[in-house]
Structures are given as C-alpha cells and as structure tokens.
mmCIF file of the N, C-alpha and C atoms, coordinates in Angstrom:
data_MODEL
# 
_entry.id   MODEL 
# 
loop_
_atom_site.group_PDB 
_atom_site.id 
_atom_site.type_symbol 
_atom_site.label_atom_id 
_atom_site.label_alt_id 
_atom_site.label_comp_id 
_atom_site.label_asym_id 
_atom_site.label_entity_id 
_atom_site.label_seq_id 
_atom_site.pdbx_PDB_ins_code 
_atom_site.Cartn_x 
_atom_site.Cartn_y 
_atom_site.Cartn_z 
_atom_site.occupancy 
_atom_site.B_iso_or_equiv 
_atom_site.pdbx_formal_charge 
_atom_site.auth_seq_id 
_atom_site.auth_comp_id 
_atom_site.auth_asym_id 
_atom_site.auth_atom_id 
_atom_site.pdbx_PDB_model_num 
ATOM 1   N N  . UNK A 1 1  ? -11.641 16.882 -12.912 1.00 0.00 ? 1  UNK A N  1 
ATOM 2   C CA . UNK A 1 1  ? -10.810 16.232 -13.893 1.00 0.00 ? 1  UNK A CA 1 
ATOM 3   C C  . UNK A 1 1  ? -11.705 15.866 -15.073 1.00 0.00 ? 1  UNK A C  1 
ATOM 4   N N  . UNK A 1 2  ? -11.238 16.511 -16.224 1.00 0.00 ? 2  UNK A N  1 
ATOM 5   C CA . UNK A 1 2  ? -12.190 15.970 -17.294 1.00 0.00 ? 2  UNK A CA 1 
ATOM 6   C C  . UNK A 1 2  ? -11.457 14.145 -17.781 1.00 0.00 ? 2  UNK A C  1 
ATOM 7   N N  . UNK A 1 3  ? -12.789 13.826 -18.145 1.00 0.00 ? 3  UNK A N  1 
ATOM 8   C CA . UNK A 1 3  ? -12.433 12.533 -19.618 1.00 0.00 ? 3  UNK A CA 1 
ATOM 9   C C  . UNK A 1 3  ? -11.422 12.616 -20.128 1.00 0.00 ? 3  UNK A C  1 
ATOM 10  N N  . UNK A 1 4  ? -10.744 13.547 -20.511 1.00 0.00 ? 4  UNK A N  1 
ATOM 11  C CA . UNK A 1 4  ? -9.436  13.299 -21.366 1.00 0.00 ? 4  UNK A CA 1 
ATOM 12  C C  . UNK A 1 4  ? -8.226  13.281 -20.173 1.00 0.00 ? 4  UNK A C  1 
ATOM 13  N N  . UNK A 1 5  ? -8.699  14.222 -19.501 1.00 0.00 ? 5  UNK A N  1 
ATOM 14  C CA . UNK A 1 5  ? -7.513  14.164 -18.132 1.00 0.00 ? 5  UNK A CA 1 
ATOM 15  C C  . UNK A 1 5  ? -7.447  12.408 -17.724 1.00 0.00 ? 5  UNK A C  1 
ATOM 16  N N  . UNK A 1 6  ? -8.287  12.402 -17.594 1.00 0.00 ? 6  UNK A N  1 
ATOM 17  C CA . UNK A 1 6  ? -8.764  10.860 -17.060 1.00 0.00 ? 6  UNK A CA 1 
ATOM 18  C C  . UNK A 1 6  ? -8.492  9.893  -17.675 1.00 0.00 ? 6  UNK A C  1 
ATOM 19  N N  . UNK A 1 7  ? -8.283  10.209 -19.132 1.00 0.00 ? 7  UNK A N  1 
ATOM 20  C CA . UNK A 1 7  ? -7.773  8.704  -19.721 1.00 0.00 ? 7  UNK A CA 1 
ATOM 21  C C  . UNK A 1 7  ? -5.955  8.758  -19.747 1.00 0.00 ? 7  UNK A C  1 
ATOM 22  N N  . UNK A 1 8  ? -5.588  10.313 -19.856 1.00 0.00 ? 8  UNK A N  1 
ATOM 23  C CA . UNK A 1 8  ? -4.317  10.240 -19.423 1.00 0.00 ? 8  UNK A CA 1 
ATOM 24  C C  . UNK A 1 8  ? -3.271  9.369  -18.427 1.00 0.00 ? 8  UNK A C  1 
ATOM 25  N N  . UNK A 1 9  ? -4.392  10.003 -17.379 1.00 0.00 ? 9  UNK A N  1 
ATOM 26  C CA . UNK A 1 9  ? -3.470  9.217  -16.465 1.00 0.00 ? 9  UNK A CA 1 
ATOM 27  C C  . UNK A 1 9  ? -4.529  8.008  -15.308 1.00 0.00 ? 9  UNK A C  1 
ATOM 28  N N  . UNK A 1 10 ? -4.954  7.128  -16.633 1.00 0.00 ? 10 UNK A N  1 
ATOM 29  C CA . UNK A 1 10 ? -5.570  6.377  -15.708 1.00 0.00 ? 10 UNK A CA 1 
ATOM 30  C C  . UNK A 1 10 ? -4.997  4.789  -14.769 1.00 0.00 ? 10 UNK A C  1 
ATOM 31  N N  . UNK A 1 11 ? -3.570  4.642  -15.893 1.00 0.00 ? 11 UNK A N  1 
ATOM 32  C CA . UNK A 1 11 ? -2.722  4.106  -15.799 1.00 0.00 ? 11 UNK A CA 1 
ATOM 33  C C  . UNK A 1 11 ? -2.247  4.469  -14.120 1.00 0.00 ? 11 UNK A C  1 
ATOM 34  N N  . UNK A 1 12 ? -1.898  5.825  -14.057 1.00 0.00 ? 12 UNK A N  1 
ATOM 35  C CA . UNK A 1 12 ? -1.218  6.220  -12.711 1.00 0.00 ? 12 UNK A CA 1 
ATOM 36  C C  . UNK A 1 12 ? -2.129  5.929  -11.678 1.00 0.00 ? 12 UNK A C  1 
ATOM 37  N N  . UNK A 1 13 ? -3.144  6.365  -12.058 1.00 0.00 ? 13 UNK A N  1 
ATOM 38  C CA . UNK A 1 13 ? -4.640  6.675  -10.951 1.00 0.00 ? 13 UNK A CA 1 
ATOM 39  C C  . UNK A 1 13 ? -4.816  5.160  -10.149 1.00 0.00 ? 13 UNK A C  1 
ATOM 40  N N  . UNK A 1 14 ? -5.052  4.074  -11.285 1.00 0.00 ? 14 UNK A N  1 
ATOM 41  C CA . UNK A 1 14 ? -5.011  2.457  -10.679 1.00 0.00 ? 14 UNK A CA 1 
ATOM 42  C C  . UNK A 1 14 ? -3.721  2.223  -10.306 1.00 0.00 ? 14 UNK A C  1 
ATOM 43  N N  . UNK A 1 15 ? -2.536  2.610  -10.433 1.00 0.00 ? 15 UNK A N  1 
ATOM 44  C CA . UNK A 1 15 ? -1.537  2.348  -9.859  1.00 0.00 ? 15 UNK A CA 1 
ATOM 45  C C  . UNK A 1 15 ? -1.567  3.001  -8.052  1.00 0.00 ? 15 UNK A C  1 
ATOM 46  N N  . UNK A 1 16 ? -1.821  3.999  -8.174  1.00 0.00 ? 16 UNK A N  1 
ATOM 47  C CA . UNK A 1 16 ? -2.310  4.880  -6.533  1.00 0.00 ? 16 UNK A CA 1 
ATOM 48  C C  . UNK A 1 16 ? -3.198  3.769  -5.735  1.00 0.00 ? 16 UNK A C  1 
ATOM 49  N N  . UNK A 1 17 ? -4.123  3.954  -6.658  1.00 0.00 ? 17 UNK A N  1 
ATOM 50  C CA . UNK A 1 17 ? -5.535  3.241  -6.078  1.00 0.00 ? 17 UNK A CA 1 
ATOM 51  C C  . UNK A 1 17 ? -4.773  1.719  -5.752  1.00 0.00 ? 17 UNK A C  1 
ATOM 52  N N  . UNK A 1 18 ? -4.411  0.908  -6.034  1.00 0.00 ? 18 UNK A N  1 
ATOM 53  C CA . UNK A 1 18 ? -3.698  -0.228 -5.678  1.00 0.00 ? 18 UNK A CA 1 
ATOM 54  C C  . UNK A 1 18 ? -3.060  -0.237 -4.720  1.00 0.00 ? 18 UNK A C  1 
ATOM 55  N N  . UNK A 1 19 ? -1.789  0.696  -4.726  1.00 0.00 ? 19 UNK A N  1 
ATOM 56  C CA . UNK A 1 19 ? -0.921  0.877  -3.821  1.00 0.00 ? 19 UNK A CA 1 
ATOM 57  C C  . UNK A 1 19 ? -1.167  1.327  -2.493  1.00 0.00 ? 19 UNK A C  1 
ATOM 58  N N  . UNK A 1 20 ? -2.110  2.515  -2.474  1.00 0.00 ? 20 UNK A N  1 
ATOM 59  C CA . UNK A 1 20 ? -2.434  2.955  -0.991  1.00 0.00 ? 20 UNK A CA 1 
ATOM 60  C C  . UNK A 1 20 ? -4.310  2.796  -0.860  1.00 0.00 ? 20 UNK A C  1 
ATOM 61  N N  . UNK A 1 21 ? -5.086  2.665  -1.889  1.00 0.00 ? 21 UNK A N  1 
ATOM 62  C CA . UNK A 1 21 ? -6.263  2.198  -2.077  1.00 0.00 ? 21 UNK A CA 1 
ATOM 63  C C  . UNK A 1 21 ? -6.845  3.534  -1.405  1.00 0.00 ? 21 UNK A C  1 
ATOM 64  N N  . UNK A 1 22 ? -8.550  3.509  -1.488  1.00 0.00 ? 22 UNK A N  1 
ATOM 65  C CA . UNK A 1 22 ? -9.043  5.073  -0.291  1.00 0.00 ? 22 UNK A CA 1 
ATOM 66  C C  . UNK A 1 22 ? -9.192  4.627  0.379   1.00 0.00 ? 22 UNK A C  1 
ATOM 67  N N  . UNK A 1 23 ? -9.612  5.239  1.751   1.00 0.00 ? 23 UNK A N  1 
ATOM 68  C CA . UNK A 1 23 ? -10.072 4.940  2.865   1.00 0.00 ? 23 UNK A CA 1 
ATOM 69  C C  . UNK A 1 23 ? -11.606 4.937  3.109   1.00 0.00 ? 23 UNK A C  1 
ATOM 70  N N  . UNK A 1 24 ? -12.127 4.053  3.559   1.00 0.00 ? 24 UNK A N  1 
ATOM 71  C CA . UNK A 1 24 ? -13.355 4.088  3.780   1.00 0.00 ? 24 UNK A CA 1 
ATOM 72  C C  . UNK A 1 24 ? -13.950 4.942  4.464   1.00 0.00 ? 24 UNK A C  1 
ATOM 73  N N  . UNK A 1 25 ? -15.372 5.295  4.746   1.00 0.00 ? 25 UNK A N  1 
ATOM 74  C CA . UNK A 1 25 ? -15.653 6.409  5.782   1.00 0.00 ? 25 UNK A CA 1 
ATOM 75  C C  . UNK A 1 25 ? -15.404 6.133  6.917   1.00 0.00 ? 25 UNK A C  1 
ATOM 76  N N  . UNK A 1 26 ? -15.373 4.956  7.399   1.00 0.00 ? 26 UNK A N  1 
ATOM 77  C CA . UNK A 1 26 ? -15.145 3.913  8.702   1.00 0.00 ? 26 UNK A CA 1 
ATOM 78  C C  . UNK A 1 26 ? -14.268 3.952  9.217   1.00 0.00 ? 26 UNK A C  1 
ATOM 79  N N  . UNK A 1 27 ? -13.003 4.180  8.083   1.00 0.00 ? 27 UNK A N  1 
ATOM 80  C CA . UNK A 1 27 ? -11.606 4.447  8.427   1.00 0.00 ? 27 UNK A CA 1 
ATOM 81  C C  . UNK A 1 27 ? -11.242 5.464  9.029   1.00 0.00 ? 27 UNK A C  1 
ATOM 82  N N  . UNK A 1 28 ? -11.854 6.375  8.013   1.00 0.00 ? 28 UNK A N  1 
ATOM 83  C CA . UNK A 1 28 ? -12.000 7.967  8.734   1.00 0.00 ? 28 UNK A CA 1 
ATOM 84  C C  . UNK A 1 28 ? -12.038 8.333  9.624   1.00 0.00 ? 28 UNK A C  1 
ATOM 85  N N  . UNK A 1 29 ? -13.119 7.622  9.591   1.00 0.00 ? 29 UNK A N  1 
ATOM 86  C CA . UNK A 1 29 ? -14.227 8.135  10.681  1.00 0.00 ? 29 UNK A CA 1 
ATOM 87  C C  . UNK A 1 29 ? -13.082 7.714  12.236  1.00 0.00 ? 29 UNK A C  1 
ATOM 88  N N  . UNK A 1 30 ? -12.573 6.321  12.145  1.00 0.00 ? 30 UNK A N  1 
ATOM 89  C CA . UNK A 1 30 ? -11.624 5.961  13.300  1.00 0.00 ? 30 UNK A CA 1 
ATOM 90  C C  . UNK A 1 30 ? -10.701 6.502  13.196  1.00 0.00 ? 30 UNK A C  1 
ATOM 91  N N  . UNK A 1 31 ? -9.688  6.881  12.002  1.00 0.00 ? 31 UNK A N  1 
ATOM 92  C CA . UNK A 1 31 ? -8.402  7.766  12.504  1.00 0.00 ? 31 UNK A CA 1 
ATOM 93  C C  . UNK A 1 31 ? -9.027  9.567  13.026  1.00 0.00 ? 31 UNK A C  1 
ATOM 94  N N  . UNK A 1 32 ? -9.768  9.490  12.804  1.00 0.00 ? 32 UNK A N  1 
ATOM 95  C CA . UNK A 1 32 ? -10.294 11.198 13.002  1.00 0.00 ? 32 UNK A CA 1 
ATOM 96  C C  . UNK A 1 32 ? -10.325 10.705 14.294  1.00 0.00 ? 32 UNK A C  1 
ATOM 97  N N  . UNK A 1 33 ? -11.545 9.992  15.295  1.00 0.00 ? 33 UNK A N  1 
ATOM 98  C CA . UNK A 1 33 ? -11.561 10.051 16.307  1.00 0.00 ? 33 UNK A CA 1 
ATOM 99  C C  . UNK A 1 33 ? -10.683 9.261  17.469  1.00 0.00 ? 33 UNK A C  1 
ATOM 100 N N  . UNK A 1 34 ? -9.988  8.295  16.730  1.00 0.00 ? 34 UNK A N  1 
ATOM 101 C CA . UNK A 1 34 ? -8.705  8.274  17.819  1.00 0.00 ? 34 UNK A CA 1 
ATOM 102 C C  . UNK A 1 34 ? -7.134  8.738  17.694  1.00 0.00 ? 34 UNK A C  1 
ATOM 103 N N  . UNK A 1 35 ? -7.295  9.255  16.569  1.00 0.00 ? 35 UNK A N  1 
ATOM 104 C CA . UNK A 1 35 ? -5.556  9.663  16.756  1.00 0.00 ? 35 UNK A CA 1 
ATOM 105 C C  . UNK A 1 35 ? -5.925  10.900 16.285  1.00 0.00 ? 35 UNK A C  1 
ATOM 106 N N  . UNK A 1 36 ? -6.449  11.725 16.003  1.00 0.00 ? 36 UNK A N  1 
ATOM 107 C CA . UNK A 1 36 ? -7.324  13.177 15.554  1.00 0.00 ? 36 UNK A CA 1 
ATOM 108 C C  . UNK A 1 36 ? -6.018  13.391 14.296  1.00 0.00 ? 36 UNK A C  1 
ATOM 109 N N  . UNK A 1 37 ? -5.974  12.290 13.684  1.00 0.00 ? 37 UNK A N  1 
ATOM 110 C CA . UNK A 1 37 ? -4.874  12.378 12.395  1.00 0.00 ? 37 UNK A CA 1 
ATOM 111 C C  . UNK A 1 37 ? -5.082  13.186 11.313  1.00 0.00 ? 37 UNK A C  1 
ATOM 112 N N  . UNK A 1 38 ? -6.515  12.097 10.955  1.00 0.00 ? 38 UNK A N  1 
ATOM 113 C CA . UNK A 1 38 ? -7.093  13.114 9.691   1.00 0.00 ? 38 UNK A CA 1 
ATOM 114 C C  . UNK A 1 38 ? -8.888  13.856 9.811   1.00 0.00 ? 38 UNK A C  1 
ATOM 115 N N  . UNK A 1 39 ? -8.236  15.120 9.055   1.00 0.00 ? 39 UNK A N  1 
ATOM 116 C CA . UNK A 1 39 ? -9.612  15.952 9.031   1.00 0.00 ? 39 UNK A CA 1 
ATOM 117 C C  . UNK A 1 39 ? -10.220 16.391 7.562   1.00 0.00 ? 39 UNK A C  1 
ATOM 118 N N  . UNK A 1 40 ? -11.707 16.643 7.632   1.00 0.00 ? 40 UNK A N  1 
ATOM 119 C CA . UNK A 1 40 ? -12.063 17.386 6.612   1.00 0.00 ? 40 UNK A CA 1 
ATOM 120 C C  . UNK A 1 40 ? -11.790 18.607 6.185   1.00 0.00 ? 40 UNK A C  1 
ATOM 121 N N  . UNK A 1 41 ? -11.529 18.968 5.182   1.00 0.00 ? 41 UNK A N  1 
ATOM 122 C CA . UNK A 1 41 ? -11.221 20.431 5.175   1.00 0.00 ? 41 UNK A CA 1 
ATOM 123 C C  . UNK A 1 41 ? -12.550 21.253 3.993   1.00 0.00 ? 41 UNK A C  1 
ATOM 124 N N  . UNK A 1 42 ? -13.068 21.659 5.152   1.00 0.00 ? 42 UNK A N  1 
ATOM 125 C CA . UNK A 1 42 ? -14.594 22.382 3.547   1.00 0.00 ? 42 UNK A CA 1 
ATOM 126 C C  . UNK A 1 42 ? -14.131 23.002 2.506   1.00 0.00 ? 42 UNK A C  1 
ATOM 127 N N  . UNK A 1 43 ? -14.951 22.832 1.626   1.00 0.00 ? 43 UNK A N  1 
ATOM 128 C CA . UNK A 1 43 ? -14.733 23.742 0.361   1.00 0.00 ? 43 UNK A CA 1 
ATOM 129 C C  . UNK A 1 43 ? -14.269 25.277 0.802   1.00 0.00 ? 43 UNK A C  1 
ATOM 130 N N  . UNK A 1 44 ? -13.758 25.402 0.036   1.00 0.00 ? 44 UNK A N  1 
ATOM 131 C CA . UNK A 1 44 ? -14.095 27.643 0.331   1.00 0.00 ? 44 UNK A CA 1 
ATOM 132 C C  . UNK A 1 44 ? -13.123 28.026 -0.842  1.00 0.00 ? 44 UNK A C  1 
ATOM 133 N N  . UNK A 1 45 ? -13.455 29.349 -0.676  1.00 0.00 ? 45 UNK A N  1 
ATOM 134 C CA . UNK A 1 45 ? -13.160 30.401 -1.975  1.00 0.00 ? 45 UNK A CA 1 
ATOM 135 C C  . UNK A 1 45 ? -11.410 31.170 -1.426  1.00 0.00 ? 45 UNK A C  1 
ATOM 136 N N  . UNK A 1 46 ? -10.620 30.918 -2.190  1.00 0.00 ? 46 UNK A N  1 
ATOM 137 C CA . UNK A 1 46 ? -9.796  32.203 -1.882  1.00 0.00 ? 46 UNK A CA 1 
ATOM 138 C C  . UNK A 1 46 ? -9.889  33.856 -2.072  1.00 0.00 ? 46 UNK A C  1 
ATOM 139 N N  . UNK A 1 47 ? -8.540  34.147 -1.415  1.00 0.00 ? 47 UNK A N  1 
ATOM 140 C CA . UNK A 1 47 ? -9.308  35.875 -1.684  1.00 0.00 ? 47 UNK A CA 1 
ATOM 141 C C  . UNK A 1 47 ? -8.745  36.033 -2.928  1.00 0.00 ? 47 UNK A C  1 
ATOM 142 N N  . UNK A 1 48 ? -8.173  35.473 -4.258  1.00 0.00 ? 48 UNK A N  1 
ATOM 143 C CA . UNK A 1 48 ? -7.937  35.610 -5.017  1.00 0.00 ? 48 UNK A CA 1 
ATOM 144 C C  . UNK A 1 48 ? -8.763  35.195 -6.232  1.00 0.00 ? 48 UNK A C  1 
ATOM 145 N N  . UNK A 1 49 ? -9.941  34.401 -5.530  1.00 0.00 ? 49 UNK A N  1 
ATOM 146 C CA . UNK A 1 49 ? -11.234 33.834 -6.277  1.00 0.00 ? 49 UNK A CA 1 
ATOM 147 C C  . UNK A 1 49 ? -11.332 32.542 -6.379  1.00 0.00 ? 49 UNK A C  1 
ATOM 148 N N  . UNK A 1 50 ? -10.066 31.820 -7.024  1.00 0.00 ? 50 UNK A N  1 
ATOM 149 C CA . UNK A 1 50 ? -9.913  30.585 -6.852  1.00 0.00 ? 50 UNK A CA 1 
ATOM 150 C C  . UNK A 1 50 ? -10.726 29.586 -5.676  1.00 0.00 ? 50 UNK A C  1 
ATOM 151 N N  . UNK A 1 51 ? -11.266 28.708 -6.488  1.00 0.00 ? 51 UNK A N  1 
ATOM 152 C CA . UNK A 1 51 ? -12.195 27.982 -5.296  1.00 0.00 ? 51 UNK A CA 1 
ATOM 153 C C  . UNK A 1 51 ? -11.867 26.237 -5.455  1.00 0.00 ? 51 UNK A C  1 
ATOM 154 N N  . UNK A 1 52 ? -11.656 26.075 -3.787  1.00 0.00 ? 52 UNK A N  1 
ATOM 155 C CA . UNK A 1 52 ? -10.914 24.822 -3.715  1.00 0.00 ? 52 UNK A CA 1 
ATOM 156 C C  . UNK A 1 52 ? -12.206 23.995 -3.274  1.00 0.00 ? 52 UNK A C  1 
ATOM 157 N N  . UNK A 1 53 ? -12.201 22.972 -3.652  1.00 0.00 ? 53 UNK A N  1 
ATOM 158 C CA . UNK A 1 53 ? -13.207 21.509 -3.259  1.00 0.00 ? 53 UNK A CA 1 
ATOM 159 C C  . UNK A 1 53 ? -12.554 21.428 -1.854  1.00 0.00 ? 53 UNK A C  1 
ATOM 160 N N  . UNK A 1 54 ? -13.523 20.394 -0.972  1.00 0.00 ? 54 UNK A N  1 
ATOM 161 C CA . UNK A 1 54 ? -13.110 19.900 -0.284  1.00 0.00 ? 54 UNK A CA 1 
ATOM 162 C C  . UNK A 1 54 ? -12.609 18.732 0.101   1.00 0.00 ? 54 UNK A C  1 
ATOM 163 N N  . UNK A 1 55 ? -11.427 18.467 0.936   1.00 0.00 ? 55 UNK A N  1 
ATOM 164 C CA . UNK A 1 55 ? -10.313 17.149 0.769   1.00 0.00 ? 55 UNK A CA 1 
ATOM 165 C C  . UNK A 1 55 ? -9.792  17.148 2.036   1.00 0.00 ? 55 UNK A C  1 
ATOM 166 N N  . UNK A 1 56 ? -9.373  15.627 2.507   1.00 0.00 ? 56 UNK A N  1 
ATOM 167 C CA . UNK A 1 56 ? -9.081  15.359 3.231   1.00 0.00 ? 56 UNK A CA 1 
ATOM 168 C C  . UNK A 1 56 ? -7.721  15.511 3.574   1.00 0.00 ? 56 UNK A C  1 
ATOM 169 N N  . UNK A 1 57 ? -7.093  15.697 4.956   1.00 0.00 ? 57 UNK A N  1 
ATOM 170 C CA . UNK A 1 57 ? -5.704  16.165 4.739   1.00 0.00 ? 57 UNK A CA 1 
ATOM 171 C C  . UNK A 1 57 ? -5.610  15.558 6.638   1.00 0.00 ? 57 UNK A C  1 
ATOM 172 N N  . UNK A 1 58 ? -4.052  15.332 6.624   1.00 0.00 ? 58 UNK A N  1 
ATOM 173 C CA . UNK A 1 58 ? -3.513  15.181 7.753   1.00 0.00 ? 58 UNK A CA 1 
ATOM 174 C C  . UNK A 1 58 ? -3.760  16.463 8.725   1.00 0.00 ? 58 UNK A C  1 
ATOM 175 N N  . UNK A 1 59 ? -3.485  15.657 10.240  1.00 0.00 ? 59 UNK A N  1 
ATOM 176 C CA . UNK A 1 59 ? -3.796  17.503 10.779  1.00 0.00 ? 59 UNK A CA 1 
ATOM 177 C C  . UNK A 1 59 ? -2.413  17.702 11.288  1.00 0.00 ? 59 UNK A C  1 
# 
C-alpha cells in the first residue's frame, strides 16, 4: 500500500483496527494450536505471475 493509498483510507484502517484490533502472535499462536482455526499461508507466485504476500487466513 503506498502513502497516498494510506492516507485515503486511513480513516477506515483505524476504524478496523478499533473494531476487531490484530491479533497478537500469542493469540495466534493459541488459536493455531488449540482450535487449528487460523493458519499461515506463505508467500508464493501464481502461474499467472502474480505474486501474493503472505497472510493469515481461517482454515
């Protein structure tokens, strides 16, 4: 996200961040290992080239 993206919607961004806040690694780290809820998902490349970061996602 560039600076300008960022001042766009920074309004929304602290509104998120308020509302559901992040999760700590701690947090993680406990819903991963007792309810195997959430996982990492690594970076990687599609076969179309496009290359995704890596993010956390429900399993």
């Amino acid at each position: 996200m560039s600076n300008d993206e960022y001042s766009q919607n920074e309004k929304a961004i602290n509104a998120q961040l308020n509302s559901i806040g992040i999760p700590t690694n701690n947090e993680l780290e406990s819903k991963t290992t007792f309810n195997g809820g959430i996982v990492y998902v690594n970076s990687y490349t599609r076969n179309d080239g496009t290359k995704v970061k890596g993010y956390y996602r429900a399993r």
